[in-house]
gemmi code that builds the backbone of each chain (N, CA, C; Angstrom):
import gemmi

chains = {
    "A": [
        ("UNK", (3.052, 11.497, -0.772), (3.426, 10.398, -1.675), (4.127, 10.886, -2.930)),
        ("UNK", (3.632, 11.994, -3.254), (4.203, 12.419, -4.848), (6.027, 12.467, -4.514)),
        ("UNK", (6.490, 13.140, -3.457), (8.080, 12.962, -3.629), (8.707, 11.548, -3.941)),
        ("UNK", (8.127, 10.675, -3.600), (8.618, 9.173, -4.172), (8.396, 9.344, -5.555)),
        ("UNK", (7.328, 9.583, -6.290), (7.782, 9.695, -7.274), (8.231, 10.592, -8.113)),
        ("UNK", (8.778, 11.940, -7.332), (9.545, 12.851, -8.101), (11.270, 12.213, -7.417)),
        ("UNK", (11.866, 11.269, -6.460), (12.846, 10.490, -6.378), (13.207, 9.200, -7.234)),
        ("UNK", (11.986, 8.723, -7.762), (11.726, 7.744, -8.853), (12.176, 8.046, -10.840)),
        ("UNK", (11.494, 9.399, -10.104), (12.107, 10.294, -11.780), (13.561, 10.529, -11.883)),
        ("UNK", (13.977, 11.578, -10.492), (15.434, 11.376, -10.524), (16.100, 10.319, -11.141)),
        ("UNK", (15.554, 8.975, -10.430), (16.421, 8.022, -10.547), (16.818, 7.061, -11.723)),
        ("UNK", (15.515, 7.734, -12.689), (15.221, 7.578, -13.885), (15.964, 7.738, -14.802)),
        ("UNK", (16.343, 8.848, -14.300), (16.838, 9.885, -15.450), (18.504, 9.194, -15.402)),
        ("UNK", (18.978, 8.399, -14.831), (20.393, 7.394, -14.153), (20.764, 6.817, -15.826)),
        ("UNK", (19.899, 5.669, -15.907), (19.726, 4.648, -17.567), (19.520, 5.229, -18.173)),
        ("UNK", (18.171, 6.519, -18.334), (18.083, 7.204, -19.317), (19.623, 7.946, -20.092)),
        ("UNK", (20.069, 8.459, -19.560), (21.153, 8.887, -20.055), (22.792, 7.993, -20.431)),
        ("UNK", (22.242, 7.157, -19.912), (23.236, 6.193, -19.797), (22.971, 5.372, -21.143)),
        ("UNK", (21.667, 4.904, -21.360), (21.221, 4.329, -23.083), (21.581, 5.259, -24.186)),
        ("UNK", (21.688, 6.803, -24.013), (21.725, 8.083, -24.560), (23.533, 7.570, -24.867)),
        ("UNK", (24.223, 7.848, -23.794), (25.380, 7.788, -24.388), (26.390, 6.513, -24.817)),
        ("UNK", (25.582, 5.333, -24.531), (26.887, 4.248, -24.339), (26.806, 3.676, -25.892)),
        ("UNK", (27.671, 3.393, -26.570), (28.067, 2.642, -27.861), (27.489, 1.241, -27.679)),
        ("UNK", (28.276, 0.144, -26.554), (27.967, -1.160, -26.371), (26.820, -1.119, -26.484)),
        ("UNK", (26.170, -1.936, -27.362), (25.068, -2.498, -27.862), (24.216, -2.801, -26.205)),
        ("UNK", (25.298, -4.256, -25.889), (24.551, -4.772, -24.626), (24.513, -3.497, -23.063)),
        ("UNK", (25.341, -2.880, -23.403), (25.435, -1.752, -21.920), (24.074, -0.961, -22.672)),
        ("UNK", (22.995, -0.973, -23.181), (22.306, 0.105, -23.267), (21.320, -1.140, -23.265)),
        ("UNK", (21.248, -2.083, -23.556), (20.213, -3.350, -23.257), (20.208, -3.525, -21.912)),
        ("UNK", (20.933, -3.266, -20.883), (21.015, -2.944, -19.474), (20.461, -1.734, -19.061)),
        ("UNK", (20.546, -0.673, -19.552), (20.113, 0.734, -19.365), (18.467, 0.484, -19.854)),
        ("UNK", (18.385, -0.252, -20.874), (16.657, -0.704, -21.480), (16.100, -1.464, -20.341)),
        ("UNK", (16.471, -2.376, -19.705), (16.143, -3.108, -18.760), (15.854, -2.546, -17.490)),
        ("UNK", (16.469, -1.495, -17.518), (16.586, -0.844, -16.011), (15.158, -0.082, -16.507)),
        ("UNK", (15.204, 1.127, -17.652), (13.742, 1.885, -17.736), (12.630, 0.959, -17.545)),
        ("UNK", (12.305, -0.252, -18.220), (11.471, -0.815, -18.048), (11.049, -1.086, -16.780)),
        ("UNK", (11.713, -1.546, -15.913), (11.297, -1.613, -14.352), (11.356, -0.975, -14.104)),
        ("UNK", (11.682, 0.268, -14.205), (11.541, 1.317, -13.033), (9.965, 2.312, -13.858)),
        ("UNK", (9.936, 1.939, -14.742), (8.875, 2.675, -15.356), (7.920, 2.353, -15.077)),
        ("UNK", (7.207, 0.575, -14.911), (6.454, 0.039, -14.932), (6.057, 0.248, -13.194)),
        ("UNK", (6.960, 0.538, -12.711), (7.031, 0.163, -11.105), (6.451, 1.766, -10.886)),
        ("UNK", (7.063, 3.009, -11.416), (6.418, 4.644, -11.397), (4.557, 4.061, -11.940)),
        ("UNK", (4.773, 3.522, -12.695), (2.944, 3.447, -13.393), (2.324, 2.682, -12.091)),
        ("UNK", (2.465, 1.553, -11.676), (2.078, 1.131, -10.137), (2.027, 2.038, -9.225)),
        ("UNK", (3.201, 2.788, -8.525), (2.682, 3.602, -8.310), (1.548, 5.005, -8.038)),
        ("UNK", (1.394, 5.442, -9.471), (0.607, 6.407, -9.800), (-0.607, 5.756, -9.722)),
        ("UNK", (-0.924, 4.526, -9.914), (-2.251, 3.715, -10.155), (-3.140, 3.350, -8.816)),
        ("UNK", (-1.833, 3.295, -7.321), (-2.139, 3.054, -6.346), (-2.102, 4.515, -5.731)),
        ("UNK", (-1.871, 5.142, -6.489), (-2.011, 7.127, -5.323), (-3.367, 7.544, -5.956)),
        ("UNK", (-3.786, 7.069, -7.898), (-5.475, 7.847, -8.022), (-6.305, 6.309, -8.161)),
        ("UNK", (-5.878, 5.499, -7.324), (-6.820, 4.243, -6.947), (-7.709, 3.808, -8.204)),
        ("UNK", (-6.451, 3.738, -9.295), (-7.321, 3.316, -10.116), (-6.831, 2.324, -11.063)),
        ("UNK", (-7.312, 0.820, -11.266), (-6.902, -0.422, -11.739), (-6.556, -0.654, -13.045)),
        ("UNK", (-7.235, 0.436, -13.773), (-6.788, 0.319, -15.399), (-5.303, 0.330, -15.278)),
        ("UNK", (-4.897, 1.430, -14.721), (-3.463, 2.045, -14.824), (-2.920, 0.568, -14.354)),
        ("UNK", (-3.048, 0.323, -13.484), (-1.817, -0.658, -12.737), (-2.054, -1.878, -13.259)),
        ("UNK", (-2.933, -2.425, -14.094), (-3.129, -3.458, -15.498), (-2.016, -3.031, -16.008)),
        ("UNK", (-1.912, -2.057, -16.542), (-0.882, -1.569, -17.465), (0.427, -1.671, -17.350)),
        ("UNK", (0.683, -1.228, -15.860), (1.945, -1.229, -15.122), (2.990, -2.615, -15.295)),
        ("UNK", (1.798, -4.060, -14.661), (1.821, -5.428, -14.831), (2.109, -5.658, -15.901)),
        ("UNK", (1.488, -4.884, -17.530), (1.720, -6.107, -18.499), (2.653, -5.462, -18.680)),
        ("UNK", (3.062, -4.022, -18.512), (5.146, -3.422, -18.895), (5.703, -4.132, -18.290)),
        ("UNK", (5.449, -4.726, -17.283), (6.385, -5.342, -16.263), (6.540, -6.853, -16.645)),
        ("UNK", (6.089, -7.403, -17.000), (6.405, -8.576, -17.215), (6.483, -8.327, -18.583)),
        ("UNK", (5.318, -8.086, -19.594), (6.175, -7.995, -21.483), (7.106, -7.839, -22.052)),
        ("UNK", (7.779, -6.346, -20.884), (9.171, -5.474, -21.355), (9.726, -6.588, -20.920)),
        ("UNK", (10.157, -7.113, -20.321), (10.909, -7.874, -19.551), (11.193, -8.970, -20.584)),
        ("UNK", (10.163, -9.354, -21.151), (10.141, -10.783, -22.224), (10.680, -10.364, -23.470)),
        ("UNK", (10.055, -9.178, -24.096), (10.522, -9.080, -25.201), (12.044, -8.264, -25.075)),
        ("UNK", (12.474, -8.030, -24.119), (13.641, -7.492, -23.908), (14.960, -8.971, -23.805)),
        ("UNK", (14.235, -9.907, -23.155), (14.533, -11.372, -23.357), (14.800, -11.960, -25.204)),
        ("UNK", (13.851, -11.855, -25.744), (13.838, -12.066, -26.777), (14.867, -11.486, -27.757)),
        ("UNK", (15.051, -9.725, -27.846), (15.683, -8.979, -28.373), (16.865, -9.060, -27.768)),
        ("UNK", (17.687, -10.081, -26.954), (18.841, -9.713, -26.441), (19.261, -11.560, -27.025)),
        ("UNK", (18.273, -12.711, -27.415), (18.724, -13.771, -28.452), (19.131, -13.062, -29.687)),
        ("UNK", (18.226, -12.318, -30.354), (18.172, -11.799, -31.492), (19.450, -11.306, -31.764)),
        ("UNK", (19.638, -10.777, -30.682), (21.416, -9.678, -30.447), (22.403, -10.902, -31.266)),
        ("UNK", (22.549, -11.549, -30.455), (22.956, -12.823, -29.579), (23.551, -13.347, -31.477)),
        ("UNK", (22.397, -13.857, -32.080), (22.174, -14.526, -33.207), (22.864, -13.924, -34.211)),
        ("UNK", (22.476, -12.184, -34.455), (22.865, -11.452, -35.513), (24.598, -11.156, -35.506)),
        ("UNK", (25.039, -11.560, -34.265), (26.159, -11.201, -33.742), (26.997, -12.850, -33.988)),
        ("UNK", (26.683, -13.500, -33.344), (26.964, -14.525, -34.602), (27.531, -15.075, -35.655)),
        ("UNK", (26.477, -14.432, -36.743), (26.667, -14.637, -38.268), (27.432, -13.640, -38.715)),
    ],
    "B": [
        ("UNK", (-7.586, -8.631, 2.093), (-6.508, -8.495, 3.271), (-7.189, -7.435, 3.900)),
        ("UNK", (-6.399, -7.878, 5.310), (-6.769, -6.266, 6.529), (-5.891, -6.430, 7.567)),
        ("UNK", (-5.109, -5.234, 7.803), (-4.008, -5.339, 8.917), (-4.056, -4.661, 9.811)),
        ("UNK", (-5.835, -4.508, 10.344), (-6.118, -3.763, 11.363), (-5.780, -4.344, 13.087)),
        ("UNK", (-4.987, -5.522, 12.626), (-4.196, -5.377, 13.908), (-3.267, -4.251, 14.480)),
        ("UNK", (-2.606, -4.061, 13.360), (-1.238, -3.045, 13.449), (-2.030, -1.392, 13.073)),
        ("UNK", (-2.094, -0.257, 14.317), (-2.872, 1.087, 14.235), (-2.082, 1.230, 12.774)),
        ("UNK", (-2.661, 2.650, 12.378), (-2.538, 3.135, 11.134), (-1.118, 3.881, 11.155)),
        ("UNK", (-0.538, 4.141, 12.042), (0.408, 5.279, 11.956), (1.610, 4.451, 11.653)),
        ("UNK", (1.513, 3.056, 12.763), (2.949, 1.822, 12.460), (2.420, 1.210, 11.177)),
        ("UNK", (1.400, 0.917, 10.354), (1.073, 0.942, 8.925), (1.778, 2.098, 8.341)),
        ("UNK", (1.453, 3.281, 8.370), (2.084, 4.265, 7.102), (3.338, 4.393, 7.510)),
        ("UNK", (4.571, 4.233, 8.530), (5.400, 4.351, 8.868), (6.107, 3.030, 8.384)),
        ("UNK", (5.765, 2.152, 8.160), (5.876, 0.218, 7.865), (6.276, 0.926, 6.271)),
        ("UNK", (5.113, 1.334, 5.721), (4.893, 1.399, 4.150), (5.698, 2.472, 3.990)),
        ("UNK", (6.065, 3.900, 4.383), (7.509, 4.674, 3.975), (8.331, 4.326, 3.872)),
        ("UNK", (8.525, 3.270, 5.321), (10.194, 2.710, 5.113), (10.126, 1.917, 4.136)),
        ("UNK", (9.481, 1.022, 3.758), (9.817, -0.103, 2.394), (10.072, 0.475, 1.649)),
        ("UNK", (9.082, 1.499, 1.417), (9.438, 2.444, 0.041), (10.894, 3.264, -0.169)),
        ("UNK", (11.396, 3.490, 1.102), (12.352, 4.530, 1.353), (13.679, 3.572, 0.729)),
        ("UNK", (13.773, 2.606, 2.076), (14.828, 1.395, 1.346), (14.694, 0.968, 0.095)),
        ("UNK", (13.607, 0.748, -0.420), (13.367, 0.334, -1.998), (13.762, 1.285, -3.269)),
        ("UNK", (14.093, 2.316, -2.816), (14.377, 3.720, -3.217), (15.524, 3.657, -3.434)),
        ("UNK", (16.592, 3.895, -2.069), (17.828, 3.467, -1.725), (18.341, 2.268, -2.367)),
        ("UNK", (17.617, 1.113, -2.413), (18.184, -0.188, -3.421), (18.339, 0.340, -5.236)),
        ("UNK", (17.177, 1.105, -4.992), (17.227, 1.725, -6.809), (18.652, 2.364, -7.120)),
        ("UNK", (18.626, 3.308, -6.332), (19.785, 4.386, -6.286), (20.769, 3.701, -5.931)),
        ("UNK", (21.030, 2.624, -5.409), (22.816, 1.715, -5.425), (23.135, 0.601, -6.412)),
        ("UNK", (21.972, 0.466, -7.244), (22.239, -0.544, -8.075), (22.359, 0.238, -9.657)),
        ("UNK", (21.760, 1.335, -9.589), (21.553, 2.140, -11.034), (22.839, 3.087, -11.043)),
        ("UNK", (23.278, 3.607, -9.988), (24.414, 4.535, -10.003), (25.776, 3.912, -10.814)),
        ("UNK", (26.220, 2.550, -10.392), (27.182, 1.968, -11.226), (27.001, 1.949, -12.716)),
        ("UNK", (25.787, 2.420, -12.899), (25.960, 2.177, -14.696), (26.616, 3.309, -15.017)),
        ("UNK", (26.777, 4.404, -14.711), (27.870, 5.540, -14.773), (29.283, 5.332, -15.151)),
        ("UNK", (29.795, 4.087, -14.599), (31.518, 4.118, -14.620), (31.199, 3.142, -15.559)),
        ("UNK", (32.899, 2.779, -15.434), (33.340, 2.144, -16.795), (33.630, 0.369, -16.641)),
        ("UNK", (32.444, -0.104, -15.901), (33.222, -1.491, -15.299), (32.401, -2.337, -16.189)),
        ("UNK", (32.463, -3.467, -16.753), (32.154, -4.758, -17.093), (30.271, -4.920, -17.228)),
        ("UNK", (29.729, -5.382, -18.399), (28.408, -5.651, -18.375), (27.924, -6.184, -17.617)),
        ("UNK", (28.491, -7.573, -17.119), (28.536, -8.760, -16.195), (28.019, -8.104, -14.560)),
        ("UNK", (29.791, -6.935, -14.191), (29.678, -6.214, -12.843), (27.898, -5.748, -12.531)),
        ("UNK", (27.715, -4.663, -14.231), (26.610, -3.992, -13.536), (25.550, -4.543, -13.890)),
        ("UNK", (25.216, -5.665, -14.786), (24.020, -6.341, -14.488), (23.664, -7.257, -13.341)),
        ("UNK", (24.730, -7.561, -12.498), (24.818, -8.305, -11.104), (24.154, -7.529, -10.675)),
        ("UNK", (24.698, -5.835, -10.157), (24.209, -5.259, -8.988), (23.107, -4.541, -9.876)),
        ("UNK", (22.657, -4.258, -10.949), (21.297, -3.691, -11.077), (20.168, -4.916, -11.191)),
        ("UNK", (20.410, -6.073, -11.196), (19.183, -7.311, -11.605), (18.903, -7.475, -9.678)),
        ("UNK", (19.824, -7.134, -8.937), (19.495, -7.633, -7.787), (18.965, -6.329, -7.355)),
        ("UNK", (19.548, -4.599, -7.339), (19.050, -3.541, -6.667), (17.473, -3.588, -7.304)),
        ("UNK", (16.790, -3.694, -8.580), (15.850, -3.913, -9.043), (15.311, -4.677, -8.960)),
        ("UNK", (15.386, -5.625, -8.289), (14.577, -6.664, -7.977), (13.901, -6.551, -6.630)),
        ("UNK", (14.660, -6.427, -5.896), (14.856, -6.594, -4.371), (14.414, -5.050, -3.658)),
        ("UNK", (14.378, -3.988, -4.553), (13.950, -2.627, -4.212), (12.825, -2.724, -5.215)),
        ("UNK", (12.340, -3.249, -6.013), (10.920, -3.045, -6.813), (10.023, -3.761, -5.631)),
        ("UNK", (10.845, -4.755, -5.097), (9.448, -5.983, -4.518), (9.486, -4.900, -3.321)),
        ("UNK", (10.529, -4.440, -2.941), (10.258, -3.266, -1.564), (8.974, -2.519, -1.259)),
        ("UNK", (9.326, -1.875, -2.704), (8.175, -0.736, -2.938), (7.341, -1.086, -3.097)),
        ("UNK", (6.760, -2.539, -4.024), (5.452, -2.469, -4.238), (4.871, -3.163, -2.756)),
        ("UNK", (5.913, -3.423, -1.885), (5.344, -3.936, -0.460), (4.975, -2.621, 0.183)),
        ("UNK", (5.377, -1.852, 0.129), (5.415, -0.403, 0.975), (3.563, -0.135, 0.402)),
        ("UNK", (3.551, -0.416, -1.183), (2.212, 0.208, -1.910), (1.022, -1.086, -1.271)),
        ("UNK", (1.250, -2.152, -0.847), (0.594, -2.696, -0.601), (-0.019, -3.180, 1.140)),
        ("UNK", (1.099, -2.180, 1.714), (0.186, -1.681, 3.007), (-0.120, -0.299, 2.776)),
        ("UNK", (0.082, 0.376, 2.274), (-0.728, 1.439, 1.973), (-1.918, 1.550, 1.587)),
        ("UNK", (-1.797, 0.404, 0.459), (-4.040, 0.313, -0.344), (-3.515, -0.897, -0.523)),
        ("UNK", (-4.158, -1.523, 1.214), (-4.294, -3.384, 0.448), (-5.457, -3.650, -0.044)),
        ("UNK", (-6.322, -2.774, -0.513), (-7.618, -2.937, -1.631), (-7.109, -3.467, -2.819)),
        ("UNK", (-6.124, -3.052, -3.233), (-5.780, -3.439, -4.721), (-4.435, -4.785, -4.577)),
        ("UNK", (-4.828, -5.119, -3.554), (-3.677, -6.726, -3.516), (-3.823, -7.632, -4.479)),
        ("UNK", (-4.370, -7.682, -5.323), (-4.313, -8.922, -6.465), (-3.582, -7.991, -7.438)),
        ("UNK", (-3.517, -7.022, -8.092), (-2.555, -6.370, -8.773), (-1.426, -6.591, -8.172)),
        ("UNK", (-1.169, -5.811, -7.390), (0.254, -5.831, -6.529), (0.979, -6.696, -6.378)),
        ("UNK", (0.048, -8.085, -6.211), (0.815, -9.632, -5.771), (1.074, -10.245, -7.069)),
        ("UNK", (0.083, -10.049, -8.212), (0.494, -10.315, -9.349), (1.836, -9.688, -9.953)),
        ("UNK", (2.176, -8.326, -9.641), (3.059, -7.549, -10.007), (4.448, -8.251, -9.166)),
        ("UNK", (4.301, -8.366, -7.950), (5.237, -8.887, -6.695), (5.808, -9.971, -7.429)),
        ("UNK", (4.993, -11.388, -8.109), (5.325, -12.552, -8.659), (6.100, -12.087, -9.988)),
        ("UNK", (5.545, -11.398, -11.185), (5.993, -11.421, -12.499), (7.051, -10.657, -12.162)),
        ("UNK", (7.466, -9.589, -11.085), (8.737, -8.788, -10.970), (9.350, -9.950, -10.413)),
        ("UNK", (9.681, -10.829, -9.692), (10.194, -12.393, -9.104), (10.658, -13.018, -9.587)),
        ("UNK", (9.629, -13.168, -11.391), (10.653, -14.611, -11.915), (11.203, -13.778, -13.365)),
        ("UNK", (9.911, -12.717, -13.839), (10.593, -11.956, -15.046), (12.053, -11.309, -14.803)),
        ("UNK", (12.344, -10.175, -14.015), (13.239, -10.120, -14.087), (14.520, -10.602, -13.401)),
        ("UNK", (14.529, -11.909, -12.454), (15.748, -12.829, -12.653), (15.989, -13.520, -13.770)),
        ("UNK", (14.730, -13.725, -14.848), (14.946, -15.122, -15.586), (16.079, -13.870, -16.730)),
        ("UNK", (15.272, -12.824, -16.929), (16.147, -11.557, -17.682), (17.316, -11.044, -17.361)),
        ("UNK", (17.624, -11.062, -15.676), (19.063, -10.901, -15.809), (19.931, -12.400, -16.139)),
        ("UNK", (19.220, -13.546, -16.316), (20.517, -14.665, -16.867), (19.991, -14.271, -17.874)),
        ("UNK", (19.198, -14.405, -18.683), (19.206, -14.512, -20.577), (20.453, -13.262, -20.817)),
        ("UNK", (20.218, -12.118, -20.275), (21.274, -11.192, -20.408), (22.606, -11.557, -20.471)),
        ("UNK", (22.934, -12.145, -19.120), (24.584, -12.572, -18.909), (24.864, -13.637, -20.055)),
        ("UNK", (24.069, -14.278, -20.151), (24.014, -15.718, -20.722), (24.490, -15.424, -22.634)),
        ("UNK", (23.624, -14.154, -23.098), (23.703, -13.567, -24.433), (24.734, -13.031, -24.641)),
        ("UNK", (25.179, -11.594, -23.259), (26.106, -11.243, -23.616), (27.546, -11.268, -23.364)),
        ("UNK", (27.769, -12.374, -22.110), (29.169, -13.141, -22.291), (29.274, -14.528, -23.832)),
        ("UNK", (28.308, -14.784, -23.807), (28.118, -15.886, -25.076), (29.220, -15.558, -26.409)),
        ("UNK", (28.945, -14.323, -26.595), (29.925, -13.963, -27.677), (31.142, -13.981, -27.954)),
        ("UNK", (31.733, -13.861, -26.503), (33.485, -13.988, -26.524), (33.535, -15.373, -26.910)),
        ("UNK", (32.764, -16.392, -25.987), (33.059, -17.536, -26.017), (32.497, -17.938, -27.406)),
        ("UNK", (32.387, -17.705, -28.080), (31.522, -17.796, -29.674), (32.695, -17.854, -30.593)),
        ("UNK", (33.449, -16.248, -30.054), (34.236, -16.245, -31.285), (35.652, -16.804, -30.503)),
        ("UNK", (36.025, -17.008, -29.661), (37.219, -18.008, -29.288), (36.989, -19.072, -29.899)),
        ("UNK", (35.703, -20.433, -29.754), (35.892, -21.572, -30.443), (35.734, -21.196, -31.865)),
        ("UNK", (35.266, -20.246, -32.988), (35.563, -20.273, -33.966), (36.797, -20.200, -34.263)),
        ("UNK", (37.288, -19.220, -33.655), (38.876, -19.285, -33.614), (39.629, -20.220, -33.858)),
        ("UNK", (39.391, -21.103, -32.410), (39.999, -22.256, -32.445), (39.172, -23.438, -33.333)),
        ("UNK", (38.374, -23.413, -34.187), (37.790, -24.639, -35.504), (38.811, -24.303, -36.661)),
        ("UNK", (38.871, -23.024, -37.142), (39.866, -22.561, -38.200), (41.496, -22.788, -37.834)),
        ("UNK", (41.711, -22.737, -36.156), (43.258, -22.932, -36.197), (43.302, -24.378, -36.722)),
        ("UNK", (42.117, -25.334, -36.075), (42.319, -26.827, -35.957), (41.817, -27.309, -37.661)),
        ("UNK", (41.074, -26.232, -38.161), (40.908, -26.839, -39.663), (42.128, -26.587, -40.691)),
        ("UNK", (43.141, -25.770, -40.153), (44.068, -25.414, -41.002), (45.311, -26.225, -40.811)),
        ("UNK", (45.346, -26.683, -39.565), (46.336, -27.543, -38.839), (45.811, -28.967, -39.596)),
        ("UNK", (44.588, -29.475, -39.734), (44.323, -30.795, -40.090), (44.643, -30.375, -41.477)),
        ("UNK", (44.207, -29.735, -42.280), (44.653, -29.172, -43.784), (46.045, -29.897, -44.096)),
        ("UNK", (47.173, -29.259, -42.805), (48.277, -29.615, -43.127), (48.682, -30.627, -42.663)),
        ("UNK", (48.267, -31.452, -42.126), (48.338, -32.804, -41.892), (48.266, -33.471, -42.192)),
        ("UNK", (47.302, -33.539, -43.703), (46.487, -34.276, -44.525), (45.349, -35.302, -43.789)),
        ("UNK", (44.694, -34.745, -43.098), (43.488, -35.093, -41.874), (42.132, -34.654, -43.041)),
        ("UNK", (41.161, -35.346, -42.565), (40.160, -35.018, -43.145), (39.435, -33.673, -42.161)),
        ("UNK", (39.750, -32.689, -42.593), (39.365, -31.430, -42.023), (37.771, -31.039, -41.941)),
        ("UNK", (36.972, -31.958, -42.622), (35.837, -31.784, -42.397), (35.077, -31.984, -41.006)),
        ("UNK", (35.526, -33.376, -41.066), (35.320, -33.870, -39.968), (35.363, -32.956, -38.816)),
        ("UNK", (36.059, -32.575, -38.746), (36.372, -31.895, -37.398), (36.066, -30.156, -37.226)),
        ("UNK", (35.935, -29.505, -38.720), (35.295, -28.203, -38.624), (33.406, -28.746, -38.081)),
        ("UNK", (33.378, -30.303, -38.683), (31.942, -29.978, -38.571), (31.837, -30.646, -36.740)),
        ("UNK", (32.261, -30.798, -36.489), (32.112, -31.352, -34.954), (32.364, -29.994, -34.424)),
        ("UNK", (33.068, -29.452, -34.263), (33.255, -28.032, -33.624), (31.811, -27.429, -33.731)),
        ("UNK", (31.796, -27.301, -35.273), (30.251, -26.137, -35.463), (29.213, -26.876, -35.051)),
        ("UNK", (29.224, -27.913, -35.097), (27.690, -28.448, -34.242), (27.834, -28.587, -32.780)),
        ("UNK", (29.300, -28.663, -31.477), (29.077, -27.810, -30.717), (28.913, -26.382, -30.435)),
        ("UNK", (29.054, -25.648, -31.214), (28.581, -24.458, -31.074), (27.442, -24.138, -31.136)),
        ("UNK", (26.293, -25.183, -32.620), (25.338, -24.887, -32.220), (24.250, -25.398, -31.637)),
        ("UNK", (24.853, -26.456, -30.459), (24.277, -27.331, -29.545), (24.237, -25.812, -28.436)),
        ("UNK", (25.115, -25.289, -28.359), (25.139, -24.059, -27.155), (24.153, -23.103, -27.026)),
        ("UNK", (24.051, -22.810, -28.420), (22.162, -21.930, -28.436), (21.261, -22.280, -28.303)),
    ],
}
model = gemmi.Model(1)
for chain_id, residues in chains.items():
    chain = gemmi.Chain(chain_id)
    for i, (resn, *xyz) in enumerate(residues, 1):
        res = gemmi.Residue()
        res.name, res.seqid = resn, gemmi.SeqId(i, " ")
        for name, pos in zip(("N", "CA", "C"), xyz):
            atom = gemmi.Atom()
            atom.name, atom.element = name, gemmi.Element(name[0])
            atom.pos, atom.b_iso = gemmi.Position(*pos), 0.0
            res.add_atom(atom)
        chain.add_residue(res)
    model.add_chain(chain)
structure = gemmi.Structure()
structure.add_model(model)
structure.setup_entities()
């Protein structure tokens, strides 16, 4: 099981660098969007290989929170950009 | 749950491949953020490779240990509607702006044009700006 998530890291490392270099505000709010799921989805993972429920609580509320407040912070964009 | 219909081997072989393809969906939807194409292009193909390869995998994790199926299915749902409802707020925010500053554009051509017309220019800067901010 662990090579899925050493292919998961790889694939990680895609947005990571991609938020690292891009200027556009919104192209790195895409690259934010992408870590968040794929992060939350590695913590599921790991939670279902040492069978243990705290972790994958955790996984769930990245997964849906990031998701919201990443929602939120992309009005905010939205607004400041705007005025 | 129990899927002791299906032996264990077409179970862990069931649950690689989801995972494998779900893998493969990661890796074709994340690779385009590399080039140089349009926010729009690559939030299309990463809101769908991430969507559609997250629900993969956590299907692959959930014949693997269907002990922990109420996590998983909870996770299955909030990955379902969170991140589609996130890839429109996205498109929705960040095409919004062109179209933001075109009709300002066009309130100042039309307030400067009524200016010289001797039009009551209010009128009509303020109808513009309150469709604009009927749009947010």
């Amino acid at each position: 099981m662990s090579w899925i998530l050493l292919v998961m890291i790889g694939i990680l490392l895609i947005p990571i660098y991609e938020s690292a270099q891009e200027e556009d505000v919104w192209q790195r709010m895409l690259a934010f969007a992408s870590i968040s799921t794929k992060a939350s989805l590695m913590i599921l993972v790991i939670s279902v290989l040492r069978d243990d429920w705290m972790i994958g609580l955790v996984g769930v509320l990245i997964l849906s929170l990031g998701n919201a407040s990443l929602m939120l912070l992309a009005h905010i964009l939205r607004r400041v950009n705007q005025s | 749950m129990s899927f002791s219909v299906l032996g264990p081997a077409v179970l862990s072989g069931l649950s690689y491949g989801c995972m494998g393809i779900g893998l493969w969906f990661w890796l074709w939807g994340t690779w385009p953020l590399l080039g140089d194409r349009s926010v729009l292009y690559k939030l299309h193909g990463l809101s769908v490779s991430d969507t559609l390869g997250s629900m993969l995998i956590i299907l692959g994790l959930l014949w693997k240990i269907p002990r922990e199926w109420p996590l998983l299915i909870l996770a299955l749902i909030s990955l379902a509607i969170w991140n589609t409802v996130l890839g429109y707020v996205l498109a929705y925010c960040s095409a919004g702006n062109g179209e933001l500053a075109e009709r300002q554009a066009l309130a100042r051509a039309l307030e400067s044009s009524a200016a010289g017309n001797a039009l009551a220019p209010d009128t009509i800067s303020s109808d513009l700006t309150g469709e604009v901010s009927h749009d947010g």
